[in-house]
C-alpha positions as CSV (number, residue, x, y, z in Angstrom):
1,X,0.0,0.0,0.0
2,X,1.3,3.3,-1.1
3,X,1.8,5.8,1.5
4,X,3.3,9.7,2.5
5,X,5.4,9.7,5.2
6,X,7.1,12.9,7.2
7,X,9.4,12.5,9.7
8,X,8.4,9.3,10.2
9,X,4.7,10.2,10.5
10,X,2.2,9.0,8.0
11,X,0.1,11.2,6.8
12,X,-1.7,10.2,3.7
13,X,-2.2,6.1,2.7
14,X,-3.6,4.6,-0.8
15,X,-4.9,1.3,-1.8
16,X,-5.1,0.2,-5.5
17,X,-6.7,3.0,-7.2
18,X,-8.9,4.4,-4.8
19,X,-8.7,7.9,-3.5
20,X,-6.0,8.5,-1.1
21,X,-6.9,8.5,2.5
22,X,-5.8,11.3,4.9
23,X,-4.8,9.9,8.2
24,X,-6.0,11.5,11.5
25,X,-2.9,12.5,13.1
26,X,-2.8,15.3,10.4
27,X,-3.2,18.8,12.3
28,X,-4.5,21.9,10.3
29,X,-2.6,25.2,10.6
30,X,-4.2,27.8,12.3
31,X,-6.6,29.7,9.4
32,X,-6.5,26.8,7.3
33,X,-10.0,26.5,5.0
34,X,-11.7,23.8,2.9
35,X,-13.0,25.1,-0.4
36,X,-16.5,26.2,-0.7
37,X,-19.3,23.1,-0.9
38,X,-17.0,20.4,-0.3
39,X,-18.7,19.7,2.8
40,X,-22.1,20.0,1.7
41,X,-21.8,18.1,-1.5
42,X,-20.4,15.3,0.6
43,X,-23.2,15.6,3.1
44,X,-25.4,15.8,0.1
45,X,-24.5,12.6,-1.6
46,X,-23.5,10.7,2.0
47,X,-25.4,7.0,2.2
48,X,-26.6,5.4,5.6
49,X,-26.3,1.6,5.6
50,X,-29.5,-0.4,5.3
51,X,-31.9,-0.5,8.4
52,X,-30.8,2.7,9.5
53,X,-33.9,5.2,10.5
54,X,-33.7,8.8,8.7
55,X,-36.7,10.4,9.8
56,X,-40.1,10.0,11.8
57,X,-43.4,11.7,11.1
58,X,-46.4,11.8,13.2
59,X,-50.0,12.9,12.3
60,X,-52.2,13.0,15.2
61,X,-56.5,13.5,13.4
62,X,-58.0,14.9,16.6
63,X,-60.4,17.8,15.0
64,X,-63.0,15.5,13.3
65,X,-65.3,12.7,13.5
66,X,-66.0,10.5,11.1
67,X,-69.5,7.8,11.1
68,X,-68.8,5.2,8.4
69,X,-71.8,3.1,7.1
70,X,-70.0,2.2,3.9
71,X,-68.8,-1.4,3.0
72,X,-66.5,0.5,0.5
73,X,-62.9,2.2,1.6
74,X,-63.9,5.4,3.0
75,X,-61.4,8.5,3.9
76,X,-61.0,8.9,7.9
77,X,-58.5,12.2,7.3
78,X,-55.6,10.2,8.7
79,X,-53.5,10.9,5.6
80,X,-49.2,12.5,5.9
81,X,-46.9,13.0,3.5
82,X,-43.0,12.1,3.9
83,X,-40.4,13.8,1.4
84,X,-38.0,10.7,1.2
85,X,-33.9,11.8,2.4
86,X,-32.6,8.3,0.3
87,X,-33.3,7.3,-3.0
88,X,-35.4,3.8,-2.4
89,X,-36.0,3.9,0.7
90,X,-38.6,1.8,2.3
91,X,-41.3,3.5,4.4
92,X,-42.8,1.9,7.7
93,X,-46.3,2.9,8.1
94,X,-48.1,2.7,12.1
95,X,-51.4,3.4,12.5
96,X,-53.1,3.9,15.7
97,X,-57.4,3.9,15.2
98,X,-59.5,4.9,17.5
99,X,-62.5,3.0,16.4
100,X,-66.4,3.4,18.1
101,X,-69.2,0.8,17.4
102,X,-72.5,2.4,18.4
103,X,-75.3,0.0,19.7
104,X,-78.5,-1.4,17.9
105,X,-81.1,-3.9,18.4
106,X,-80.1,-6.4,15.3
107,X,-78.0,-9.4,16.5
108,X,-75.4,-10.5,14.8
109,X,-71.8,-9.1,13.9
110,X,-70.8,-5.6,13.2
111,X,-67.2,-5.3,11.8
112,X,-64.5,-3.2,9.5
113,X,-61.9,-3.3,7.9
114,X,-58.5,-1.1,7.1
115,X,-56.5,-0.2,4.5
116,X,-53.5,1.6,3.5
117,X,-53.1,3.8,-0.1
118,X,-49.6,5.2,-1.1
119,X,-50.5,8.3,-3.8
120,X,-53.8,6.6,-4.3
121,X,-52.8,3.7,-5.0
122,X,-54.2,0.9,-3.1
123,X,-50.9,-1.2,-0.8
124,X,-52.7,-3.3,1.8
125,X,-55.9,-4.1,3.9
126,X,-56.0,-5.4,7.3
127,X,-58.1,-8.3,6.1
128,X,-60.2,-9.7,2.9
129,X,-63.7,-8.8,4.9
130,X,-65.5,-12.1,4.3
131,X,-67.2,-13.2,7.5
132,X,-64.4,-14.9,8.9
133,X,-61.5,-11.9,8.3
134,X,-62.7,-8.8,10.4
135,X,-60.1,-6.7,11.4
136,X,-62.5,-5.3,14.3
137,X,-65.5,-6.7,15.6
138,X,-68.5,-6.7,18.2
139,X,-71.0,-9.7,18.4
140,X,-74.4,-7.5,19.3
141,X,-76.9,-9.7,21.2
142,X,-79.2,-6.4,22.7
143,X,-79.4,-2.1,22.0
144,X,-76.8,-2.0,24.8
145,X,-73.6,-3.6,23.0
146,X,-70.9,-1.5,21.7
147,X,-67.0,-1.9,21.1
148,X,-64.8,0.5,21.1
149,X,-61.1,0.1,20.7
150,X,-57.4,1.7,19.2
151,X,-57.1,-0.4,16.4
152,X,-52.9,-0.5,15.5
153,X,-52.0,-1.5,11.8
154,X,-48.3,-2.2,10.6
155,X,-47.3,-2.2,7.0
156,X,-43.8,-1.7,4.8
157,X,-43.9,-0.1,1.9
158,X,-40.5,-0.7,-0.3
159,X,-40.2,2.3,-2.5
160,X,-37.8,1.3,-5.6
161,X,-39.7,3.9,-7.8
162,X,-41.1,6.5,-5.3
163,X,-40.4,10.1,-6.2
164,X,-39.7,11.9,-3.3
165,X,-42.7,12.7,-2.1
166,X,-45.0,9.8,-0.9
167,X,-48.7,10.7,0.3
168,X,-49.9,7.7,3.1
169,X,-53.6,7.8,3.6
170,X,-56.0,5.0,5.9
171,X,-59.3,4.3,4.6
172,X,-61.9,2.2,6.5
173,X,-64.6,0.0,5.7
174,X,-67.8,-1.3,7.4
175,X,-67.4,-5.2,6.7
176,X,-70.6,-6.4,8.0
177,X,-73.4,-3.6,9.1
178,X,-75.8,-5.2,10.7
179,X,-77.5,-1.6,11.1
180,X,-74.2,-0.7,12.7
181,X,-72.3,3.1,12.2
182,X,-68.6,2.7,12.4
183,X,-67.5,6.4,14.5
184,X,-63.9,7.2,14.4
185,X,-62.4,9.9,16.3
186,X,-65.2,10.1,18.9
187,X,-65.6,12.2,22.3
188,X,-63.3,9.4,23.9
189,X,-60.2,9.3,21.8
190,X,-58.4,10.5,18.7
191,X,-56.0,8.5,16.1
192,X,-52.6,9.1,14.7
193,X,-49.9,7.8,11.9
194,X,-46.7,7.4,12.0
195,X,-44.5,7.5,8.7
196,X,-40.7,6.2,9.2
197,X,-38.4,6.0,6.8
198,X,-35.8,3.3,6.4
199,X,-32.9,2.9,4.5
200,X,-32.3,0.3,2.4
């Protein structure tokens, strides 16, 4: 390996081809500068290895209620964007639901289901919403049952095409009515996303 030495001291090392290294025990003169935009442009194109968290968002929907009597994917406003800092990244989506089943007098099930859209375009769901794959459920036997609950969903979204900017939006569905209103966001709690963004 090719190397600088002074006085004994090395102070600059090269393998192959590759850039020379500069060793640490070289100590700047006082008023020495590095050129203009060396450091940022280094900054700029620096890599972290894979697994590595660059950055955490949190939305927290606490403003609005939403009733949902739909059995199609229907927007509950808990919706963030995250401006990637790595090309391909992969994005970690948590979702924390604060979901309210009212009472009726039908028996039976009432149920939903959740699902995650990345720029509109469909990713996930927390089940298929045939009668065996509720995500959330209440068996009602009398007008006095209800269920209410913080629903948590979990998804990764690899990114190998994603421009920059990704939009992450939870939709719900009413998977079995039952004459049943699906409340989110009620007088007793409020739901938030989280958007983390992993290097790959």
């Amino acid at each position: 390996m090719p190397e600088i030495q002074l006085n004994g001291k090395t102070i600059a090392t090269q393998t192959g081809t590759n850039e020379p290294v500069l060793k640490n025990n070289v100590v700047m003169e006082s008023g020495f500068s590095i050129p203009s935009g060396v450091i940022d442009n280094a900054l700029s194109n620096a890599t972290f290895p894979s697994g590595h968290v660059l950055q955490v968002k949190q939305f927290l929907r606490p403003d609005t209620t939403y009733t949902i009597s739909s059995q199609s994917y229907t927007t509950i406003g808990l919706t963030d964007s995250i401006e990637l800092k790595q090309p391909n990244s992969t994005i970690l989506v948590m979702a924390n639901i604060h979901t309210y089943i009212a009472s009726h007098t039908d028996d039976g099930w009432s149920a939903a289901n959740y699902a995650v859209y990345r720029d509109n375009a469909f990713v996930s769901q927390s089940s298929p919403g045939a009668t065996t794959g509720y995500s959330l459920g209440v068996n009602t036997t009398s007008d006095t049952d209800r269920s209410m609950d913080n629903f948590h969903y979990t998804v990764l979204i690899p990114n190998p095409s994603t421009p920059a900017g990704t939009t992450i939006e939870f939709d719900i569905r009413v998977a079995s009515r039952n004459g049943y209103d699906v409340t989110i966001n009620n007088d007793y709690g409020y739901s938030r996303l989280f958007l983390m963004e992993l290097a790959v």
